[in-house]
N, C-alpha and C positions, 0 to 999 in steps of 0.2 A: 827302100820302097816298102813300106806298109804291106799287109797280105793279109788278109781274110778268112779264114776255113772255118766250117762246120764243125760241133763239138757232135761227140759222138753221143747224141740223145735227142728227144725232140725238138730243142730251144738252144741257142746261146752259139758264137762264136768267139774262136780262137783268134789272136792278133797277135801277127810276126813280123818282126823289121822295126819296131818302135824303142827308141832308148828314155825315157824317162829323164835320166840324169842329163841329156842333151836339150833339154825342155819340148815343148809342145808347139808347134806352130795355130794358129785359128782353123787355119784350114785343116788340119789335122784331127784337131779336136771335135770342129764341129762332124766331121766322118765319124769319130769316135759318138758323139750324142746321138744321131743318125742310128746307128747301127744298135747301138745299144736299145733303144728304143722301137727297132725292129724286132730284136731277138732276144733281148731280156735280160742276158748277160753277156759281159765278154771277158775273155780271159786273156792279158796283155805278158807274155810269154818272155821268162830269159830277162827279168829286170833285174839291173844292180844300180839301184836308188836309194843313195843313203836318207835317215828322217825325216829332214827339212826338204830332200827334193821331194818326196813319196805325198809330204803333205804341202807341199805347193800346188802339186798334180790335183791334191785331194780338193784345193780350195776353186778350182778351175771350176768344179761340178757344182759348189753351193757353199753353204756356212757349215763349218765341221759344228758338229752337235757334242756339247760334253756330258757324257754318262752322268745319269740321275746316282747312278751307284760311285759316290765321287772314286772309292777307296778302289776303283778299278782302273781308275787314269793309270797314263802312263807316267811317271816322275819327268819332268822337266817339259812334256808333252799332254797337258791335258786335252786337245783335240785328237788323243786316238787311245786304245784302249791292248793292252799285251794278252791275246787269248790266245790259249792253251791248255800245256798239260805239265811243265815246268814243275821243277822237284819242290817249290815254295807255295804251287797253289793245292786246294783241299777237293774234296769231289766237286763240292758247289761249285766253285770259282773254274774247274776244267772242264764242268758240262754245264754253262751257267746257259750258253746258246743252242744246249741237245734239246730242243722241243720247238713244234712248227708255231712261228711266228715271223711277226714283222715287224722290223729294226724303227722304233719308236713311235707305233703306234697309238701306246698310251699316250703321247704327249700331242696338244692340241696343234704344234704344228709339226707336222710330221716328216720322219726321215724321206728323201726323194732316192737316193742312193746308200747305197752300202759296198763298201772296198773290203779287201784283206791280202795283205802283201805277206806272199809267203818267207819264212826266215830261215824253219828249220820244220821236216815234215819228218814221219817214222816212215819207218819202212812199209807199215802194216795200218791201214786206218788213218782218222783224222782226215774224212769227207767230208764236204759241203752237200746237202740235197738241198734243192731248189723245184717248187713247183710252178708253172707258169698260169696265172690266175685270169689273164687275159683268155688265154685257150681255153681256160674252164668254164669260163663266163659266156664267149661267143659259144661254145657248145650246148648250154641249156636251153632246155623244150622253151619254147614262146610264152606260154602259162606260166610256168617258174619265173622268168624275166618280167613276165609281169606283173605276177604277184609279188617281188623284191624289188621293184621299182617306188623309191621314193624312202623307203624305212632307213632308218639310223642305228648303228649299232653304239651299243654304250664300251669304253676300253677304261682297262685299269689296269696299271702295273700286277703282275701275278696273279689276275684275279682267275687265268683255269690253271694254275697249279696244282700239279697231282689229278688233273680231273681228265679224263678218257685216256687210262696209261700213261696220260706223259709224266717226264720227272716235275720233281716242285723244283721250284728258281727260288732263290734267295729273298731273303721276307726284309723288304725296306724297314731302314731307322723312321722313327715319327719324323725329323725334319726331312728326310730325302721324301717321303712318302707325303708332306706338304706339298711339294714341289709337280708333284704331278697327279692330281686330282682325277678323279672322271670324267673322262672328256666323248663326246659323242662324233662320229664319224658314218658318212653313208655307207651302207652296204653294199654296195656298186657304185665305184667314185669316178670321179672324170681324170686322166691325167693332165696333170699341170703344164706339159708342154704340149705332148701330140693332140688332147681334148678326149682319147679310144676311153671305153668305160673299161671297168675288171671288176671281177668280186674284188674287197679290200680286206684284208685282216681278219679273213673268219678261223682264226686259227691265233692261240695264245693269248691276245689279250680281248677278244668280244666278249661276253659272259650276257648280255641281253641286248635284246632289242626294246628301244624306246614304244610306248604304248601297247604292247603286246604281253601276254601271259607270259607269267615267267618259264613254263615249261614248254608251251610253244615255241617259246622265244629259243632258248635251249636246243632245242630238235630243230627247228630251222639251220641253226649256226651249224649244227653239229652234223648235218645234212650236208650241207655246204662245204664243209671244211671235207667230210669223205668224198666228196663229189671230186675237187681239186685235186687229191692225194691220190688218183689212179697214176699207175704208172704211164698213161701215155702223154700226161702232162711233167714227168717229174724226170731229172737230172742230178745227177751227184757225181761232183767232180772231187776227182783224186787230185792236189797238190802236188806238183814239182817247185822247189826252193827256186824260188823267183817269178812266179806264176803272183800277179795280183789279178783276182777275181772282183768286177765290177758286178755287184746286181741292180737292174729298176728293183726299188722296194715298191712304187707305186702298183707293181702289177706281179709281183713273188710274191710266196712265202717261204721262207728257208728254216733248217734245221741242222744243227753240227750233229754229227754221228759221235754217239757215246763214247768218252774214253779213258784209258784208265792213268794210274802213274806210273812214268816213264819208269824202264828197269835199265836202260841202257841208253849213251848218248843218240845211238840208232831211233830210240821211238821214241825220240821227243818232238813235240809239235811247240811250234810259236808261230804267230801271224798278226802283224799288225794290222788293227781298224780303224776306220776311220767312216762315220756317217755323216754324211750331208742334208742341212735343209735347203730350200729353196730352188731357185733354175738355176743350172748353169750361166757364167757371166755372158755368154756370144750370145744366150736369149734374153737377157736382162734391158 
């Protein structure tokens, strides 16, 4: 029997009674898209789902998306990507997801979901924050909603690296950096299944707004993006080994919490990902 609970923060629940490895029923899933789309994430508790189940589940939700950074695939699994803190990756590669964004925004068709199946967590750190951009949106004055009605933000890979505190992300090769141009996106977007608007992506990859002064442009975003990061839109969940964390990217923005190299097998973090484009298949 499936079970439901509230995460301890404004947004997201918990899901107990589900095996993965035992597959999915429709009926199941479709509760699963449901809920998800009420509350923005879920967290599916106590799984032992080896690769191929983890991304069978994953291809249930849409098209797994293969990182523009090819050299972060996984070997033998290019539809998911190994992040952490593993004695073989460098600062970049273990905080490459420390900074508030949304899971490929840059790219013109954009992630719908984002998973992470926990493998190995420390003892100490190695959070998820998550803000919920629906509740930030439905809470602005009527004047603000309607002066951001209609405008387009422009996205680029890295393009607010290092810019209001955050870390820089790793600087694409000329051919990866082909591959995902500048693509424009509305600044209150509709979701693709339920139709609810959100702010979209004003955080990590927006850097202007199309027709607007660049400095206006700037201070709007950056308005925005503080607006969403109060705490009583925001969520950071702690990992238990076996916890896979579903988020709407259409309506998040997330951030991993900084961290360092592991000194002991205890603080090591690994967590397999996996993003999706498109609807899930029960809406297709």
């Amino acid at each position: 029997m499936i079970r439901y609970e509230k995460l301890d923060g404004p947004f997201g629940r918990s899901v107990y009674g589900l095996d993965l490895a035992a597959g999915v029923s429709d009926e199941t899933f479709r509760s699963l898209t449901k809920v998800l789309y009420n509350h923005r994430l879920l967290v599916l508790k106590s799984q032992a789902c080896n690769v191929d189940e983890y991304l069978q589940f994953g291809r249930l939700w849409g098209t797994p998306i293969q990182h523009v950074v090819d050299t972060s695939r996984m070997p033998d699994y290019p539809d998911l990507l190994a992040v952490g803190n593993l004695p073989d990756k460098d600062d970049l590669s273990r905080n490459s997801a420390a900074f508030w964004h949304t899971d490929q925004s840059y790219e013109a068709d954009v992630a719908t979901a984002t998973m992470l199946y926990a493998r190995k967590m420390p003892d100490v750190g190695g959070e998820t924050r998550l803000v919920d951009t629906k509740a930030a949106y439905d809470d602005l004055d009527i004047s603000i909603k309607e002066n951001i009605a209609g405008l387009t933000a422009i996205h680029f890979y890295g393009a607010t690296s290092g810019r209001d505190g955050e870390r820089r992300t790793r600087q694409l090769t000329g051919t990866q950096a082909a591959r995902v141009p500048p693509v424009p996106h509305p600044l209150v977007r509709p979701h693709t299944v339920t139709g609810e608007h959100a702010l979209y992506a004003v955080a990590g990859t927006a850097f202007t707004i199309d027709g607007m002064e660049e400095g206006k442009a700037s201070g709007l975003i950056a308005q925005l993006k503080e607006h969403c990061l109060q705490d009583k839109y925001l969520y950071a969940h702690k990992y238990a080994v076996g916890d896979i964390a579903i988020w709407d990217t259409q309506m998040t923005l997330h951030c991993a919490t900084p961290i360092g190299a592991p000194t002991t097998p205890e603080s090591e973090r690994l967590l397999w990902r996996i993003s999706v484009r498109g609807k899930p298949s029960i809406y297709q």
